[in-house]
N, C-alpha and C positions, 0 to 999 in steps of 0.2 A: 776907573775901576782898579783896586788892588792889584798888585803885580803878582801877587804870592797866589791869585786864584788860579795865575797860566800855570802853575807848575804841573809839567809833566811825570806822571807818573804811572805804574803798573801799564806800560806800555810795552809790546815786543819790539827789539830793535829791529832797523831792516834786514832780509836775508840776503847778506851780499860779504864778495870778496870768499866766495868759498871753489871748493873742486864742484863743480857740479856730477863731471865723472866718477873721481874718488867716492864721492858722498853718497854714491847710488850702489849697494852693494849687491843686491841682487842686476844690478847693469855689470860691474864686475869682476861675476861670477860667473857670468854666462860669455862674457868677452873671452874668460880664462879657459872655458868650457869647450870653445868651441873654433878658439885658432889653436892652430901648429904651435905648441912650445919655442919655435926659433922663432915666431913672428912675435913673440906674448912684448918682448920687454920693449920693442921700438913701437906697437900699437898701445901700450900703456903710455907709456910719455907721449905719446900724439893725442891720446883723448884727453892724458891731463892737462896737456896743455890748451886744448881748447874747451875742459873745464872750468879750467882757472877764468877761461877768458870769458866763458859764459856768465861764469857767476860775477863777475866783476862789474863795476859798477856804469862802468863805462857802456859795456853792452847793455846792463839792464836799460839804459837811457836811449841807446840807438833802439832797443825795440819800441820804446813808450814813443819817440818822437816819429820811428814810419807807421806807427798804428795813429798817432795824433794829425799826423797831417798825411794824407789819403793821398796817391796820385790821380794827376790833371792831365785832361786830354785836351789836345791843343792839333785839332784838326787843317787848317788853316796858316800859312804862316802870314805877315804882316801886309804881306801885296796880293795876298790871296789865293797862292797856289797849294795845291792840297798837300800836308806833309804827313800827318796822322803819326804823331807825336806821343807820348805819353813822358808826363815829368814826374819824378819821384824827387823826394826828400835825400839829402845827401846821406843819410842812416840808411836806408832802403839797402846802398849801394856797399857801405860800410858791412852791411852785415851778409849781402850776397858774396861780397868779394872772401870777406872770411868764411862764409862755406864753400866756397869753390875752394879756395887755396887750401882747402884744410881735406880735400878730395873727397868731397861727398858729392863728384857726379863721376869719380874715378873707378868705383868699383869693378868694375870689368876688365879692366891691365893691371890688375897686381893681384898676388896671394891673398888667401885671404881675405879679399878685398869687401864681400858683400857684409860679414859681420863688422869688419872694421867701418864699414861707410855707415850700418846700420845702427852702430853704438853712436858715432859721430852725428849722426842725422838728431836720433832723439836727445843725445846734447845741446846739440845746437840751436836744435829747433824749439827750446823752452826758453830763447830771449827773446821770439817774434815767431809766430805761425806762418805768418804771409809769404815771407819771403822762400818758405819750403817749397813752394810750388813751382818757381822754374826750375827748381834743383831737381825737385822728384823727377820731371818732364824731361831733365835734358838728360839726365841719370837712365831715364826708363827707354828714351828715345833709341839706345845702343841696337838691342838685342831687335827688334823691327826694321833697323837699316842695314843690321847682318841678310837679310833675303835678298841685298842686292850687294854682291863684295865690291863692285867699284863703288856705289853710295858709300858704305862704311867704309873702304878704305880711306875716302875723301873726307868725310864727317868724324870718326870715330874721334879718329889726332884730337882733335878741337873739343869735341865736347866732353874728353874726359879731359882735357887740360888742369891745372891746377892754376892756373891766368885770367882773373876775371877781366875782362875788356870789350866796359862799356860802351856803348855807342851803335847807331848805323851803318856800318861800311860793308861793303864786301866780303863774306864770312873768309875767303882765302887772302885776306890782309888783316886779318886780325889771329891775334896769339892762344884765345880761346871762346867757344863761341855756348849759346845755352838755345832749346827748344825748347816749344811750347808742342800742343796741339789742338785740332779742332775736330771735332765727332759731332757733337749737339745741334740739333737743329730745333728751331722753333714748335714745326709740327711735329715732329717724334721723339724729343729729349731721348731717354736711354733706348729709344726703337729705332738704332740706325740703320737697319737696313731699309725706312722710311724716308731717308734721305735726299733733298731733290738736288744737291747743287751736281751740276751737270759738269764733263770732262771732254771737251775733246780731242782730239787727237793730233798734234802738229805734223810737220814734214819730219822733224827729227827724232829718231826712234826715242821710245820712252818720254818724250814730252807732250804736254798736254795744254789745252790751256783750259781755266776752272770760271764757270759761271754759278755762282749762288750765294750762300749766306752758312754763317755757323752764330748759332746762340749763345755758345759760350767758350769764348779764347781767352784764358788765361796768358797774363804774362804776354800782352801783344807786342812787346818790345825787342822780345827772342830775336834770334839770327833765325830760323829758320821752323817751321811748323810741320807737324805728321797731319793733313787731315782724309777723309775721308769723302770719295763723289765717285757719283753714278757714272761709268765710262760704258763702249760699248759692251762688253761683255758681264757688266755688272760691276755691284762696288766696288772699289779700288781705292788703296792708300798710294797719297802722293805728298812726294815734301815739297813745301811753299818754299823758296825762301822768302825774309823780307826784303832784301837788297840783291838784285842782280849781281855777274860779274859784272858788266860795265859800268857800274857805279848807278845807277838808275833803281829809282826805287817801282820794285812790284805792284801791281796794283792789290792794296790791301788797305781797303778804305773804312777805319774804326769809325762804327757810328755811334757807339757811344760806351760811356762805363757803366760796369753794374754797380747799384748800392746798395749793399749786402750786409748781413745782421751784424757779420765779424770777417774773420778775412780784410782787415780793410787794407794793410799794406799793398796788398795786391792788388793788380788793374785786372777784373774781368772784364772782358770785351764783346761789343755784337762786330764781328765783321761782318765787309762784304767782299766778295768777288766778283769780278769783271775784265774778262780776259786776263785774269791769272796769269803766270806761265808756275809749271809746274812740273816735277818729276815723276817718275811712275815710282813706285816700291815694290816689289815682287810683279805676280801675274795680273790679270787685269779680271779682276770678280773675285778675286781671293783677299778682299780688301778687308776683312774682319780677321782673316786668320793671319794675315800678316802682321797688325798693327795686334792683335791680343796678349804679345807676348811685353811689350808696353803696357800696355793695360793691364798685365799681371804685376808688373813690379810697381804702377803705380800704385796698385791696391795694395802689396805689403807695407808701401810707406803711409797710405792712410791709418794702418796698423801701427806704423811706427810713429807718427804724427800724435795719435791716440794714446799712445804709451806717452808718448813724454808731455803731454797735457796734465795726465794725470799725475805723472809724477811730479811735475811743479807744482803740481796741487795739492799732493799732499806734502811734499815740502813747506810749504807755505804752511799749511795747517798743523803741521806737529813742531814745526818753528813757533808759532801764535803760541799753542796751548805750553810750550815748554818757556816761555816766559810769562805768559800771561795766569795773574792770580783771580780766583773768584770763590768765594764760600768758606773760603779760612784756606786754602791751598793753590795748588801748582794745578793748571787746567789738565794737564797731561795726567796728573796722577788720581783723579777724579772716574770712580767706575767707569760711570754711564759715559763718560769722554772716549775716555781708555777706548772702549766699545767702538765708539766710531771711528778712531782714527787708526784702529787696529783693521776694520773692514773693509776702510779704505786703503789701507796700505794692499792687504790683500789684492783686492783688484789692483791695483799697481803693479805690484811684483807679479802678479800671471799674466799679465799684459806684455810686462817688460819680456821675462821667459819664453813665452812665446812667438815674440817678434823675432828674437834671437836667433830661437831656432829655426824660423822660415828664413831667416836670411844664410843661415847655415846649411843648408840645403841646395840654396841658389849657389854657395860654396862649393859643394862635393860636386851638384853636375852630372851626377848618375841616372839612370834610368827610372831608378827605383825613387831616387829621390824628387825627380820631377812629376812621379807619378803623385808622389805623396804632397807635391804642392801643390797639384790640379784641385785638390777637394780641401787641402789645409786651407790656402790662398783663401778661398772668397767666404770661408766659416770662419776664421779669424777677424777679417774684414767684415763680417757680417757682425760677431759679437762682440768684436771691442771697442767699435765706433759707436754701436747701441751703447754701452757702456759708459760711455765716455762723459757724456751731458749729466746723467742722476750723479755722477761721482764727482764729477768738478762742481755741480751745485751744492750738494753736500760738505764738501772741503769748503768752498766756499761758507756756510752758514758756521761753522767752527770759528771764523775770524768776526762771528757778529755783524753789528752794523760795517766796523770796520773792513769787513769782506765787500761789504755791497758797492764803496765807494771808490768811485775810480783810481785813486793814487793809489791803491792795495793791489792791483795791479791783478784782481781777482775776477771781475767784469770783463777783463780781457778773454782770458781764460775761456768763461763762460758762453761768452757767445761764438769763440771759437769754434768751442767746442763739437757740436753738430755739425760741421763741417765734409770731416773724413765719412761720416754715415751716409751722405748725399754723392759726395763727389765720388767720381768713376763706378756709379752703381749705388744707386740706395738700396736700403736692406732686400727687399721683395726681386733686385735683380740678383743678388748675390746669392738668396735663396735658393730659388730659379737654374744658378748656375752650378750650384753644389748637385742638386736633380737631375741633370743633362750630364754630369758627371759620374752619378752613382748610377745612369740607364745606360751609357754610352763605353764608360771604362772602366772597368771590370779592376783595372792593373790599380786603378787610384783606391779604389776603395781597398784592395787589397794591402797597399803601402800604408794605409792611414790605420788601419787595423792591427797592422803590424808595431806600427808606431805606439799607439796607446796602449799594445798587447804587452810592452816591455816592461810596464810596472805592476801586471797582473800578479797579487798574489801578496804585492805590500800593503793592502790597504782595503779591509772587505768594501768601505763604500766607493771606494772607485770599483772593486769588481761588481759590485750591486749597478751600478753606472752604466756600466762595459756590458754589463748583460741586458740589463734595459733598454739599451742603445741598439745591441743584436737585434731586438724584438721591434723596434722601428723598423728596424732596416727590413725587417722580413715582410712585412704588411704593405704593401704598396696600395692598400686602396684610399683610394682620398688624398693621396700622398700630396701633392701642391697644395691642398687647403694647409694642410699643417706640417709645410715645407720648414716655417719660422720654427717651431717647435724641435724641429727634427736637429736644425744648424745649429740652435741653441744646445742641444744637449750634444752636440758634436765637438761644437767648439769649449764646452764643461770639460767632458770627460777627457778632449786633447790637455788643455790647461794643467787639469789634475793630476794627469797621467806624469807632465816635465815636472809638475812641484815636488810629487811623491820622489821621483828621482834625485832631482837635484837639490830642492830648496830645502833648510832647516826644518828638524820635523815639526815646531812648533806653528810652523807657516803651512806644511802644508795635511798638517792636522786640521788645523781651523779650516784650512781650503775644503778639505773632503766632509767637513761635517756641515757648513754650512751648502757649498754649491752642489755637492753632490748626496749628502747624505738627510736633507731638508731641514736641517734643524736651524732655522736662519728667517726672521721673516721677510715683509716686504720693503723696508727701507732698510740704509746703511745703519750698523749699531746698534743689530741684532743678533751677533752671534751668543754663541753658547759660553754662560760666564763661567764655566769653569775650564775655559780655555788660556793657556800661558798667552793673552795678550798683551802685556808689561812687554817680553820678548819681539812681539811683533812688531810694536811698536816702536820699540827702542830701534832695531834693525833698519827702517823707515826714515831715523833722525835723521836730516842734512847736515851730516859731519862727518869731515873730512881723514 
């Protein structure tokens, strides 16, 4: 065959070698937004430098090869004594170690620290999904072993370290250590207080020893696990570790890996327990309210996990159409194009915005601001994880066939995607817990009202929103049938409320006509075309 028929043409080249931070303006904007003026110029050079290093070619590769080659559990060593192993790809480790060094499980000892970990998180986490997940766990682990000050005094050191070091030893001989935890059980998946693995009680105070099982241990290779079991007074959180002081390994017997749609860097695990030994965390039956404050910051990082999904995705897709020709032009400059990739920039940037701000919140630390993450937290996590899967398929079908197939690096993406919506609560629990929040505390719902009350007046369809919203809230009959409904328009009008504020008016025009004002149908690339989405778009591009 003719050589002259391979000629490559009308091709995008790859997206690589760029800032991934710089390039993300509304990530940016809300970085500049939301730290101290003296912290702006040393957390600008640290996100750019671990955009540089994201968008570079070298990572892109360390993510494709721990997504290509899956860790192996290796129960058993060669003479047969039980070791419960798990081996990972040398990339795995490659890209753990640069997020730990790069302090994304550090926020908690420094200024500034949560929006800075949070900008860095969603950077980082768009060269590999998987690997986020001991990060989130050992990141979220802090604020739960604050209920016992000698626990965190012991642990804190380590797991904000900026030291990745790998291996099994003794978490107090190594220079930084990462968590996991365990909650899930077979019979009750999110109904832990259904939980049977049993705790009891040693000769030395606060210790325990742990008989049962957890359905789903992420990351079983951690120094150390938060889980959850029945002691006598009721549930109680205890930390596992995997390695004793004496050098002796725990009994923590993986019986096997999950194998899961996406996610695959990561080893999800069925443990077992059998005489455990194990420590106490707080009181003994206050085992949900100690471990939930974990559990809340795991949930803003599914938030931010989501964010930067999407943002790779539309990265991806306004890269495609800004090289790519069809019908006598530029894809990008193509109405009906325009259309979508303006739609989806949209969800991007209110995702991005929003993450921000909750982690800016977790920053200030005030009363009022915790109030307002009690009801932000699991509406955000409710609707931007929904979000996530129609919008990365969508980005995805802008790249064509050439989306579908695996080196476009867009499949990844995709089945990633679903992820954050499942993990630490699927939608109907997050719902659920926005409800317990607006019966129970008065003070959250006041903060959140407060919140979105601060752009009342720029924007009739956001106050058309704001008021319609009132009218929910007022009606409580039925209220759990059309719980979803209620967190959707909560977490709209939160959105609208920061674009009206901060985002260019052209962004967040289109935001308030199509999510808030209807004029928008049911798929991406139906907005209103007499909206500046040329603007939108361009603001979207991946460049630096």
């Amino acid at each position: 065959m003719a050589a002259t028929t391979h000629t490559v043409t009308n091709q995008a080249p790859p997206l690589v070698g760029y800032d991934v931070f710089a390039s993300d303006r509304a990530l940016v904007e809300g970085v500049e937004r939301h730290l101290d003026p003296a912290l702006l110029d040393s957390a600008r050079e640290d996100l750019s430098v671990l955009g540089r290093s994201a968008g570079s070619a070298q990572a892109q590769e360390w993510g494709a090869l721990a997504n290509d080659h899956p860790p192996a559990l290796r129960t058993h060593d060669r003479y047969g004594n039980r070791i419960d192993e798990v081996d990972f790809h040398p990339s795995w480790h490659r890209l753990l170690g640069k997020a730990v060094g790069a302090g994304l499980t550090a926020a908690w000892s420094r200024p500034g620290g949560h929006v800075r970990r949070a900008a860095g998180f969603l950077v980082w986490t768009q060269t590999e999904g998987g690997h986020g997940c001991p990060v989130s766990m050992t990141h979220a682990a802090v604020p739960a072993l604050r209920a016992d000050p000698a626990l965190a005094a012991e642990w804190e050191p380590r797991l904000t370290s900026t030291v990745y070091d790998q291996g099994l030893r003794p978490a107090s001989q190594k220079a930084g250590a990462l968590f996991g935890m365990g909650m899930t059980e077979k019979q009750g998946g999110s109904d832990v207080r259904a939980n049977t693995t049993r705790a009891a009680a040693l000769s030395e105070e606060g210790t325990y020893q742990l008989t049962g099982h957890k359905w789903f241990c992420s990351a079983p290779m951690s120094d150390g696990f938060l889980v959850l079991a029945q002691a006598e007074q009721g549930l109680t959180c205890f930390l596992v570790p995997r390695v004793l002081e004496d050098g002796t390994r725990n009994a923590f017997a993986i019986q096997r890996l999950k194998d899961k749609l996406g996610n695959r860097s990561n080893a999800s695990s069925e443990v077992e327990f059998d005489g455990t030994w194990a420590r106490r965390v707080g009181e003994e039956g206050r085992g949900v309210r100690t471990i939930i404050e974990m559990v809340a910051a795991t949930r803003l990082d599914c938030v931010l996990g989501s964010a930067a999904l999407m943002r790779q995705a539309v990265a991806q897709a306004v890269h495609h159409a800004t090289y790519r020709e069809a019908f006598g032009g530029k894809l990008i400059d193509k109405p009906l194009m325009r259309n979508v990739l303006a739609d989806l920039a949209l969800e991007s940037e209110a995702a991005t915005t929003l993450a921000l701000r909750l982690a800016a919140a977790y920053d200030d630390g005030s009363e009022q601001e915790r109030a307002f993450l009690r009801l932000a937290v699991p509406a955000a996590k409710y609707w931007v994880t929904k979000r996530c899967t129609p919008m990365v398929g969508e980005a995805l079908e802008c790249l064509g066939g050439n989306g579908y197939v695996e080196e476009s690096g867009m499949p990844r993406l995709l089945r990633e995607a679903p992820l954050n919506s499942i993990w630490e609560g699927s939608g109907n629990v997050q719902a659920l817990d926005v409800l317990r929040a607006l019966q129970r505390e008065p003070q959250a719902l006041n903060a959140f009202l407060q919140e979105v009350g601060r752009a009342r007046g720029a924007d009739h369809r956001l106050d058309g929103a704001i008021k319609g919203l009132l009218t929910e809230l007022a009606d409580l009959d039925g209220i759990e049938a059309r719980a979803r409904r209620l967190v959707e328009r909560m977490a709209l009008v939160l959105q609208g409320s920061l674009l009206v504020r901060y985002a260019p008016a052209e962004v967040a025009d289109a935001f308030c006509a199509s999510r808030l004002g209807g004029d928008w149908g049911a798929a991406f690339g139906t907005l209103p075309h007499s909206l500046d989405l040329a603007s939108v778009v361009e603001r979207a591009a991946p460049r630096s």
